[in-house]
N, C-alpha and C positions, 0 to 999 in steps of 0.2 A: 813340564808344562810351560814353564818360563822360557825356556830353549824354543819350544815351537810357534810361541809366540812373537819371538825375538826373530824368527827367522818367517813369519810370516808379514811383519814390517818391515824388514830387508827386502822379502823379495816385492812387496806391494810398491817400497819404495824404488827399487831398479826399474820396475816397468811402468811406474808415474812417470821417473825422469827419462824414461825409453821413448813414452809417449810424445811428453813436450817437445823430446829431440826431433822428433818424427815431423809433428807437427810443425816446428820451426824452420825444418830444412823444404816444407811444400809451398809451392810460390800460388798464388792466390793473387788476381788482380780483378779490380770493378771495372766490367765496361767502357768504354769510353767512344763519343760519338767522335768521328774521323779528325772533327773542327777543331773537338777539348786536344785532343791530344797534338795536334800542331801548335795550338797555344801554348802549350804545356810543355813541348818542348824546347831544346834551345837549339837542336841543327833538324833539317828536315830535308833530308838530301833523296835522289835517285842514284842510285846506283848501281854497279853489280860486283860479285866476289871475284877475285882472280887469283886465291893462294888462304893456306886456313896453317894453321899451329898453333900450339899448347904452348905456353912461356909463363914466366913468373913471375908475380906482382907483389913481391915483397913477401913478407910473415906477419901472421895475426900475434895476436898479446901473447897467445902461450908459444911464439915459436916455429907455429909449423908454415910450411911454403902455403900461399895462396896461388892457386894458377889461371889464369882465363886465357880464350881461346881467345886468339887475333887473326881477324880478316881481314887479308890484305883485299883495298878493293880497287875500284875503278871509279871515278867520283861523274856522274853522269852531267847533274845540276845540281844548284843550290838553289834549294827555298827558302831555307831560314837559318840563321849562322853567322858566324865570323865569316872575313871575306878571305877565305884562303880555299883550300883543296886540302879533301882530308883523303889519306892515301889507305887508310885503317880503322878498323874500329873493334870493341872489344867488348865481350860478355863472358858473362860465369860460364861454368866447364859443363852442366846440364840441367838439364829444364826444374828440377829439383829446386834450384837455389835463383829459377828465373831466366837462365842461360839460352841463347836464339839461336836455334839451327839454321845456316843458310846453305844454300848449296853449291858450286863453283862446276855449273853447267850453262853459264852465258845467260841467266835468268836476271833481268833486270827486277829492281827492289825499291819502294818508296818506303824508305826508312825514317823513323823520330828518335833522337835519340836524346842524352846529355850528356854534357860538357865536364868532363874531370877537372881538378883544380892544374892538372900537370898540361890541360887542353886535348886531350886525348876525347875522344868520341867512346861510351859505353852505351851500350842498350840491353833490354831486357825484353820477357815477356810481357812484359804490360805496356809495351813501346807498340806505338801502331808501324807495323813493317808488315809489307803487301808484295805479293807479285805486281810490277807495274801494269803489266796488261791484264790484272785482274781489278782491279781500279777502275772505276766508271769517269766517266768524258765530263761527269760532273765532280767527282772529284781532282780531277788531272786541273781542270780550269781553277778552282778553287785555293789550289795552294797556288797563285801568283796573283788574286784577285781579288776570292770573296772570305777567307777565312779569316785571317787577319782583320778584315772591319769587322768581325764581332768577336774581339777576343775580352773584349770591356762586357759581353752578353757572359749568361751564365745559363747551360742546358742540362734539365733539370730531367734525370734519367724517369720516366713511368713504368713501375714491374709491376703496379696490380693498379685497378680502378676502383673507387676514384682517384684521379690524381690531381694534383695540387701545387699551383706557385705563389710564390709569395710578393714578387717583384713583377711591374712593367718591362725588367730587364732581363727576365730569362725569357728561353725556347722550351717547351715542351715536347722531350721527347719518347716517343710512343711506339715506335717498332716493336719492340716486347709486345705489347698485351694485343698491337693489331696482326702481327705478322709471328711473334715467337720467334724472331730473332733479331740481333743488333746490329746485321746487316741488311737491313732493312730498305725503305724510300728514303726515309730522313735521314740515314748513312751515306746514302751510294746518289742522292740526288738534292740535298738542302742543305744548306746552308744559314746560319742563326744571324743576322745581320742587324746594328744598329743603326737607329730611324735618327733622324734629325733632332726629335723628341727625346732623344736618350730612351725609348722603348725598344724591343727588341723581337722579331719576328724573321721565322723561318722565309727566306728566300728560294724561288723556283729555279733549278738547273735547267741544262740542254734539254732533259730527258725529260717526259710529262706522266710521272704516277697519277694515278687512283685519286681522287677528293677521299683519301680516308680522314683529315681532320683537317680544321676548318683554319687555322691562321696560315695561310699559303701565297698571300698579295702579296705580292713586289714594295719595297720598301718604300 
């Protein structure tokens, strides 16, 4: 009796710590409106791939090789960054641990990424990276323009109604509950922009959506 006891805490315990593993190694990122994540980042380049491989980034505590994938690219423009040219940049080996597939068929990229302490460019999946021509003309505008004036704002995601801000200095964002998805009007055409006032309200792009919600004036 004691044996099958002993060994039903064994195995309860291998498949507790099977689970955590599981669950540790699955990458999981919160939304993010087009605007947070150029704040958010430190380079924000267009690009496209011209060469992909596997290499080695040193060893974890116990030892074993860490590897990530390096794409060599083609650095189109700078948005946001050091004033250099980045020839490369680099992610985990699969999606598992966060890792970004790109593809190295002449497909231009509006990439975010961050800055390694060695200056190297890394991204992940929670980085906003786009096909460039899947990018709306309000977006394309916005990162040399209007993003950056509200990076002092703070946009405040809505997944169910009612929803709720706390400050004059966020945006309220609502694609979720109006559209059911985060690519939305307020993604792909607004911009959260700060007012003279230190307030903060959604800016109208090129493109003219729907009156689905009501702070939409011009700053």
């Amino acid at each position: 009796m004691t044996w099958t006891a002993n060994s039903c805490f064994v195995t309860l315990t291998i498949l507790f710590l099977w689970r955590v593993e599981e669950i540790a190694e699955a990458c999981s990122c919160a939304p993010v409106h087009p605007q947070q994540a150029f704040c958010n980042s430190d380079v924000v380049i267009r690009a496209k791939v011209v060469g992909e491989q596997l290499v080695d980034a040193g060893n974890d505590i116990y030892g074993n090789s860490i590897k990530r994938i390096k794409y060599d690219i083609k650095q189109i423009k700078m948005f946001k960054g050091p004033t250099r040219v980045f020839d490369a940049i680099y992610t985990a080996p699969t999606s598992a641990v966060c890792g970004v597939t790109l593809v190295n068929n002449g497909t231009e990229y509006l990439i975010t990424g961050k800055l390694e302490a060695d200056g190297t460019m890394h991204i992940t999946l929670c980085d906003f990276i786009k096909p460039w021509e899947a990018t709306s003309a309000t977006q394309k505008k916005s990162l040399t323009q209007r993003y950056e004036m509200g990076c002092d704002c703070k946009i405040t995601r809505c997944r169910f109604i009612p929803c709720i801000i706390h400050s004059p200095a966020e945006c309220l964002w609502t694609d979720w509950v109006i559209e059911k998805t985060y690519n939305g009007g307020q993604a792909k055409h607004f911009a959260c922009i700060k007012r003279s006032d230190d307030s903060c309200a959604w800016y109208r792009g090129e493109a003219q959506p729907k009156r689905d919600f009501l702070d939409i004036e011009d700053p």
